[in-house]
Backbone as numpy.savetxt, mean C-alpha at the origin, in Angstrom:
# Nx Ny Nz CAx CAy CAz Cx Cy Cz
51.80 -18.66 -21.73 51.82 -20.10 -21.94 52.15 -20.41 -23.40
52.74 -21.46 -23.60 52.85 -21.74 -24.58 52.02 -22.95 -25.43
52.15 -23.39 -26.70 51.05 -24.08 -27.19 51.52 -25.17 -26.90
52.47 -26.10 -26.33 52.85 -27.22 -25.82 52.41 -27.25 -24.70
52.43 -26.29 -23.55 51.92 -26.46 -22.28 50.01 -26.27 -22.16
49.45 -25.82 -23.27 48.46 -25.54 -23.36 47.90 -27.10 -23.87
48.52 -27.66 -25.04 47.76 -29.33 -25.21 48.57 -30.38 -23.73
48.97 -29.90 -23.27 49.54 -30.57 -22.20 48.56 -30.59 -21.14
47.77 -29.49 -20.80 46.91 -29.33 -20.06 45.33 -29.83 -20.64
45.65 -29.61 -21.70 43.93 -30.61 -22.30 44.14 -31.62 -22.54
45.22 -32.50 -22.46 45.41 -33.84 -22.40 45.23 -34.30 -20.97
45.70 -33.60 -20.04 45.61 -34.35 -18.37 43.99 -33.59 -18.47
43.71 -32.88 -18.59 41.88 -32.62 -18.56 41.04 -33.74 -19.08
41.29 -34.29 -19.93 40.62 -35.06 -21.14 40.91 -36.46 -20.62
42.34 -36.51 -20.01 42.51 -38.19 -19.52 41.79 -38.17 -18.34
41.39 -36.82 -17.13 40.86 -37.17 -16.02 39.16 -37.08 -16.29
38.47 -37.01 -17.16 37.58 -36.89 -17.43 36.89 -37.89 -18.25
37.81 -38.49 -19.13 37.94 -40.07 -20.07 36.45 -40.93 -19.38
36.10 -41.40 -18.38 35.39 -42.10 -17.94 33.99 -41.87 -17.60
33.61 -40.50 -17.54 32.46 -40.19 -17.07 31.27 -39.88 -17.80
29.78 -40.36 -17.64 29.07 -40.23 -17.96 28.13 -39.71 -18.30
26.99 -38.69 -18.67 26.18 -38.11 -18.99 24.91 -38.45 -17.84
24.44 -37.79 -16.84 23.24 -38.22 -15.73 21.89 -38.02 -16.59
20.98 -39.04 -16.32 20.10 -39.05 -16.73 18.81 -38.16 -16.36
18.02 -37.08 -16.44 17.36 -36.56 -15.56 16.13 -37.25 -14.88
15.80 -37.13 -13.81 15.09 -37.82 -13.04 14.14 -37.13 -11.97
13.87 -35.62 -12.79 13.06 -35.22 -11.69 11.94 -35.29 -12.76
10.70 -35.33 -12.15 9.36 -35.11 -12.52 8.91 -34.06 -12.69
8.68 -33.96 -14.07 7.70 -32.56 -13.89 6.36 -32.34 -14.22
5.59 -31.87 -13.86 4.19 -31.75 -13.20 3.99 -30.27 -14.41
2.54 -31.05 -14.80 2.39 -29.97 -15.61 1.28 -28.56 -14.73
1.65 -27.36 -15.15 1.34 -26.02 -14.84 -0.10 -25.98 -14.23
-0.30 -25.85 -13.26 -1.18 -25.38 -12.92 -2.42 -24.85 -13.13
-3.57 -24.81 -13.53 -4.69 -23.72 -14.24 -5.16 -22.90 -12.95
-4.48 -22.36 -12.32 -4.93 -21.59 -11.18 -5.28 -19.55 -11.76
-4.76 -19.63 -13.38 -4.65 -18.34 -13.49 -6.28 -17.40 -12.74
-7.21 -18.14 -13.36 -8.84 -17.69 -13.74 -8.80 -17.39 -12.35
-8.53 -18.52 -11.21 -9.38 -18.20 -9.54 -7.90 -16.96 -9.29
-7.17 -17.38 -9.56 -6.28 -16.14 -9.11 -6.82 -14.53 -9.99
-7.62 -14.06 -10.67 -8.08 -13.29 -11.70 -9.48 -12.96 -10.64
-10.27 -13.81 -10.59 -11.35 -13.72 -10.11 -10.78 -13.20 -8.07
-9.80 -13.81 -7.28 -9.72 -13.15 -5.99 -9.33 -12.19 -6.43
-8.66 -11.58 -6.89 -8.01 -10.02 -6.96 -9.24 -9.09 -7.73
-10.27 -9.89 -8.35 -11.13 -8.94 -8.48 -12.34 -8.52 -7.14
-12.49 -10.04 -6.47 -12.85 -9.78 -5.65 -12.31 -9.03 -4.21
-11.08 -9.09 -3.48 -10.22 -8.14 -3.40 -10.34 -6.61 -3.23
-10.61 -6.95 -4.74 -10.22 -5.31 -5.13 -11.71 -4.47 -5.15
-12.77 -5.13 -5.30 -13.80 -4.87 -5.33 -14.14 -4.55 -3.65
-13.74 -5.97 -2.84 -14.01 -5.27 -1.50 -13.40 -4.21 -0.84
-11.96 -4.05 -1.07 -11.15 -2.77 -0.21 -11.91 -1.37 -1.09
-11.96 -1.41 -2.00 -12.74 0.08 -2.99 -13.95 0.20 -2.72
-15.04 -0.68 -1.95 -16.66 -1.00 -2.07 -17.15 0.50 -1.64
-16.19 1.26 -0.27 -16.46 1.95 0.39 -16.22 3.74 -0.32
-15.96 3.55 -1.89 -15.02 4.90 -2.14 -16.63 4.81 -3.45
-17.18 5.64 -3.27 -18.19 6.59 -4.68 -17.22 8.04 -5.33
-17.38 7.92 -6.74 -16.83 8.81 -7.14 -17.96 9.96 -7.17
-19.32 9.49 -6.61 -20.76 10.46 -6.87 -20.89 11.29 -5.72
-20.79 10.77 -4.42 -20.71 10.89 -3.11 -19.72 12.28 -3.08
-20.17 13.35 -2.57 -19.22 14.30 -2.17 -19.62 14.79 -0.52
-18.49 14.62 0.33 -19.54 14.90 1.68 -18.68 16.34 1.95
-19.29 16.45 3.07 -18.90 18.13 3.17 -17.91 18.49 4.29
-16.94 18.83 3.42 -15.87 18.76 3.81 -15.21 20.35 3.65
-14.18 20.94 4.49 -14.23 22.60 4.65 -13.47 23.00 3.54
-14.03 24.07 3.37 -13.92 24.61 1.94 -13.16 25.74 2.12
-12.58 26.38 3.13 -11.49 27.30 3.35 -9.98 26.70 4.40
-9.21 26.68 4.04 -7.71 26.48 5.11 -7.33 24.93 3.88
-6.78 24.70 5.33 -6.29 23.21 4.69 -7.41 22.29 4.99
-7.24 20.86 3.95 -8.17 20.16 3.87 -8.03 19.25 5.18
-9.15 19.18 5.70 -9.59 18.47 6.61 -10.46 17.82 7.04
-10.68 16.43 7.76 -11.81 16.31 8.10 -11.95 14.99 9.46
-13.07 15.26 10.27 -12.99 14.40 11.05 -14.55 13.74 11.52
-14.41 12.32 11.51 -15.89 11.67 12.00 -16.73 12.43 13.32
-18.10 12.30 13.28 -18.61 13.16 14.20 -18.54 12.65 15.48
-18.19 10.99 15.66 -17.72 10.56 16.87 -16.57 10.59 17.31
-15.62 10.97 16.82 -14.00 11.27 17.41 -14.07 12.52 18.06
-13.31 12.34 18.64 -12.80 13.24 19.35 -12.31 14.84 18.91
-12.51 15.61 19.01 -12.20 16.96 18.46 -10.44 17.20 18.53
-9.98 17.19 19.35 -8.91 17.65 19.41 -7.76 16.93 18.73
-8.14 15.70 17.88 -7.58 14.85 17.19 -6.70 15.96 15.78
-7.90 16.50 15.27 -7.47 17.46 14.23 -6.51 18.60 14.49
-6.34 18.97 15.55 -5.89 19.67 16.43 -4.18 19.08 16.10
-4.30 18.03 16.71 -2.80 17.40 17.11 -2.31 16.43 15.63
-3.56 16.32 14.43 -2.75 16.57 12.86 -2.51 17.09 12.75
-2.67 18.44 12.28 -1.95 19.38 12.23 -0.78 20.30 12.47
-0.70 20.08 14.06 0.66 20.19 14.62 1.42 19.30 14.30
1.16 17.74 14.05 1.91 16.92 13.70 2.26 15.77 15.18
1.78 15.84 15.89 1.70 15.03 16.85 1.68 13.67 16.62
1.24 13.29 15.61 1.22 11.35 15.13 2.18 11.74 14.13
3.11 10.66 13.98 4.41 10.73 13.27 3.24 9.15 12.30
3.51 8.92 10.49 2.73 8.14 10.15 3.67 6.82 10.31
2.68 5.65 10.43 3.85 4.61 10.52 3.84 3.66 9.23
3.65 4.40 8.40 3.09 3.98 7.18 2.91 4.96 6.14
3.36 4.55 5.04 3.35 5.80 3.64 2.58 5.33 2.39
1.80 5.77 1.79 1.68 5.19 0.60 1.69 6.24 -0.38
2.26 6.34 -1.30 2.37 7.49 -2.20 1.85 6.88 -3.89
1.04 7.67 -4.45 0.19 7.37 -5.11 0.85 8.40 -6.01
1.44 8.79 -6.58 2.38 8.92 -7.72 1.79 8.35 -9.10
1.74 8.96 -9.80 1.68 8.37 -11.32 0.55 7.33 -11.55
-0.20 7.00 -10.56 -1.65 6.04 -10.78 -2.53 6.61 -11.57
-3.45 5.81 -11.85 -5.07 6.42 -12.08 -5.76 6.71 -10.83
-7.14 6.77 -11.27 -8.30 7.02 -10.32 -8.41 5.49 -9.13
-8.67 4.67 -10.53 -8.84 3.28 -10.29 -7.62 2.50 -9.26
-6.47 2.57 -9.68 -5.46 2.21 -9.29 -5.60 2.96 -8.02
-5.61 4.26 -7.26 -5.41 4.71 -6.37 -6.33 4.23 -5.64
-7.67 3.96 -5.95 -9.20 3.92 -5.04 -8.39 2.28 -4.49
-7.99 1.35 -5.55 -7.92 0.05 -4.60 -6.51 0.33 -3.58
-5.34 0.93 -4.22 -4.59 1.00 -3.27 -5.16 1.49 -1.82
-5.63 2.40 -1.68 -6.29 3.41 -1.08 -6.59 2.28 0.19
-7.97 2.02 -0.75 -8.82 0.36 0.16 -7.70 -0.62 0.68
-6.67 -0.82 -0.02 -5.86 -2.43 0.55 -4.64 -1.31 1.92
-4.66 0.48 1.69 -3.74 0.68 3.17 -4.98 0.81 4.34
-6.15 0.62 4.13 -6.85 1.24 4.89 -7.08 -0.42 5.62
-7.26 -1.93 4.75 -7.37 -2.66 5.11 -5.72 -3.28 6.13
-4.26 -2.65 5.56 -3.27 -3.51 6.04 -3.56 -2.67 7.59
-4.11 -1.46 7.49 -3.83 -0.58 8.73 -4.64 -1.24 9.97
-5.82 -1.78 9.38 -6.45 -2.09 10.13 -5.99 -4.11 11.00
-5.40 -4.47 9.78 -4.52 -5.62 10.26 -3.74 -5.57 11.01
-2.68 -4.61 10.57 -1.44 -4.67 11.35 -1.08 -3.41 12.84
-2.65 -2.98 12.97 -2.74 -2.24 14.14 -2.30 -1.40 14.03
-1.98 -0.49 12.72 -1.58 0.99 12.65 -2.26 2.17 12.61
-2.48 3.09 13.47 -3.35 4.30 14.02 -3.18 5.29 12.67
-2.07 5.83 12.43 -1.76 6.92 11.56 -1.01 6.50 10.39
-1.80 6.98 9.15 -1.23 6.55 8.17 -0.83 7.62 7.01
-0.10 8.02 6.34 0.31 8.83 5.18 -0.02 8.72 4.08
-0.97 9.56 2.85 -1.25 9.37 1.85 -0.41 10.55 1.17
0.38 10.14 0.43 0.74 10.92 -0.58 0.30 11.01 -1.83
-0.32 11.97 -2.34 -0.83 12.07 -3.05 -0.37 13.24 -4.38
-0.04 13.81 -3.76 1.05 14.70 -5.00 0.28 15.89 -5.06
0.08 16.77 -6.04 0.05 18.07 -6.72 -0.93 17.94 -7.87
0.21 17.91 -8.71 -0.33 17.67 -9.92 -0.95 18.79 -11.02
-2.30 17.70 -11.63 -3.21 18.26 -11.90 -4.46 18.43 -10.90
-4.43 18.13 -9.37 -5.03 18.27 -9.07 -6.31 17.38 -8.88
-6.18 16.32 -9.86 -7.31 15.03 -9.51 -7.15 14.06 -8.71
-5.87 13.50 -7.77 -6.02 12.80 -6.98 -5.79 13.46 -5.48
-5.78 15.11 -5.61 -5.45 15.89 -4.60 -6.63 16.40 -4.38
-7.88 16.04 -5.24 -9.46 16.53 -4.89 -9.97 15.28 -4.63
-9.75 14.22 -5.02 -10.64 12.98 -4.82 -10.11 12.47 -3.52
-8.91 11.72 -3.36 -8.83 11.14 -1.95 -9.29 11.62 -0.69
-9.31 12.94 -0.52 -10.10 13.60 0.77 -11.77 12.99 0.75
-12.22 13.05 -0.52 -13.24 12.67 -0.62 -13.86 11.05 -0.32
-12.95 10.63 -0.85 -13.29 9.08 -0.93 -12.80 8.22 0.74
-11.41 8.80 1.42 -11.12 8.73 3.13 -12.24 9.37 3.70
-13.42 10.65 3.36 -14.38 10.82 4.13 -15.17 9.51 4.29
-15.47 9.23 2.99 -16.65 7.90 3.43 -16.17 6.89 3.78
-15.09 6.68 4.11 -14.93 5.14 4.50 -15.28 4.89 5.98
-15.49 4.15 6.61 -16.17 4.34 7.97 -14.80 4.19 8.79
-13.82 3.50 8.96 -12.59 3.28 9.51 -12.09 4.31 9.70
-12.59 5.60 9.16 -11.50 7.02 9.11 -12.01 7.56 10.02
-11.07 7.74 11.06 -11.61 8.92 12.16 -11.18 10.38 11.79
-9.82 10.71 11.28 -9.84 12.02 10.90 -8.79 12.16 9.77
-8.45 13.28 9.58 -7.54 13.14 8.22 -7.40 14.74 8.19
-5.98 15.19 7.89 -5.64 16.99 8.17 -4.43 16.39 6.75
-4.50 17.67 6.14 -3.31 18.04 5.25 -2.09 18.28 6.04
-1.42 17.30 5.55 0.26 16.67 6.32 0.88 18.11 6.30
1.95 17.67 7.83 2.60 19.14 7.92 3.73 19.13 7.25
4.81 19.90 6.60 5.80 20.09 5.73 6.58 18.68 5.97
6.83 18.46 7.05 7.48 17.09 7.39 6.97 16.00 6.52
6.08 15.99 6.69 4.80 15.05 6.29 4.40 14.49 4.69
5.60 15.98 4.25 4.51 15.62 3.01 4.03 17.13 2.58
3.22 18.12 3.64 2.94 19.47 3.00 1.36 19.03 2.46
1.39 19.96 1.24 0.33 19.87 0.00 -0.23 18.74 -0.41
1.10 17.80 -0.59 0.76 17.14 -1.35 0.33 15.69 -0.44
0.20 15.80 0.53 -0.17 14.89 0.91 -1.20 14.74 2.66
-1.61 13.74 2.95 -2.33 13.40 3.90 -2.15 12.92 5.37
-2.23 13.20 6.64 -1.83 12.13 7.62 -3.68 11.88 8.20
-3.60 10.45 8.01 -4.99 9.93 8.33 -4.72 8.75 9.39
-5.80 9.14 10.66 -6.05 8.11 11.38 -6.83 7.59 11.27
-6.64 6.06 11.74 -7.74 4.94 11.28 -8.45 4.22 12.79
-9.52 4.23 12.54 -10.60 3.19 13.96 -9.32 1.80 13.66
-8.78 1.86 15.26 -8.36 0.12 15.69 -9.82 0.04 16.36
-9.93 -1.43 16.86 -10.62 -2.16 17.80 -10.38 -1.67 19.34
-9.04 -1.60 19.39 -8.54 -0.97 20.80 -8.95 0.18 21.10
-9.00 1.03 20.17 -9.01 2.31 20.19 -10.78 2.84 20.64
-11.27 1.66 19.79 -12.95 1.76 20.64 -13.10 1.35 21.56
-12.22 0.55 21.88 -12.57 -0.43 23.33 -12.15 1.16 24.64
-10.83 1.64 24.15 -10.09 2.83 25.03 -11.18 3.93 25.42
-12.13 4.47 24.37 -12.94 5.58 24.00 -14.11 5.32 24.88
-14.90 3.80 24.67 -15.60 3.67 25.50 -15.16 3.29 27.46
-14.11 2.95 27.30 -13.27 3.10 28.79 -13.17 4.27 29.33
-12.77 5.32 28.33 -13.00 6.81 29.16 -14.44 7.17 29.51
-15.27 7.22 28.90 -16.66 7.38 29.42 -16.96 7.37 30.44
């Protein structure tokens, strides 16, 4: 282009534009909210309830040779049986990677609570390797929670070592248990 065709074109820009005005703004704005504090205070509460069930003091007894395992004294036996082989595929993962103690105990509490919402039987904890501190504690802390019916060290598919396949008490599932009886 050249510099004649170039003011040629900001002149028809400038003449079709000649008339128009600047809009005034006209929306309202509403000042911010103070919701931070109650939003601070549910997530502590929250977090306080899904973790209520995990003691870092509490060690229950859990087998101390093979892979880690464990199952409530009202389930069913052969449950552990068919973790192990891998018979429940998880429908659900949570992998706990790079957390703390803290961070893992509420995650921990909020899959144990969605599982129990969203009607999921078998769930996956990944938990890693490591150093070894969230691969000694979570067995521990899924023993006490009462929702846990059993829990076997995931098969290679699964996860392996480093991780968990845990089933959780539905409502149905008691309603089913006491139906077989």
């Amino acid at each position: 282009m050249t510099d004649k065709t170039k003011n040629d074109d900001f002149s028809l820009f400038s003449a079709e534009f000649s008339g128009i005005k600047k809009l005034k703004q006209d929306t309202i704005k509403l000042p911010p909210k103070n919701n931070k504090k109650k939003q601070v205070i549910q997530k502590t509460i929250i977090a306080s309830f899904e973790s209520e069930h995990f003691s870092d003091g509490f060690e229950p007894h859990l087998a101390e040779e093979g892979p880690v395992r464990y199952i409530r004294q009202d389930a069913q036996k052969y449950l552990i049986k068919q973790l192990r082989r891998g018979d429940f595929a998880p429908e659900i993962i949570l992998d706990l990677h790079g957390l703390t103690q803290e961070e893992a105990k509420r995650e921990l509490g909020a899959l144990i609570a969605c599982c129990k919402k969203e009607g999921l039987y078998c769930c996956s904890v990944m938990h890693g390797v490591g150093k070894y501190v969230l691969k000694k504690q979570v067995p521990l802390w899924l023993a006490q929670h009462p929702d846990i019916l059993a829990f076997h060290q995931a098969p290679l598919e699964f996860g392996g070592h480093g991780a968990l396949l845990v089933l959780v008490e539905l409502e149905d599932w008691q309603m089913k248990r006491e139906y077989e009886k």
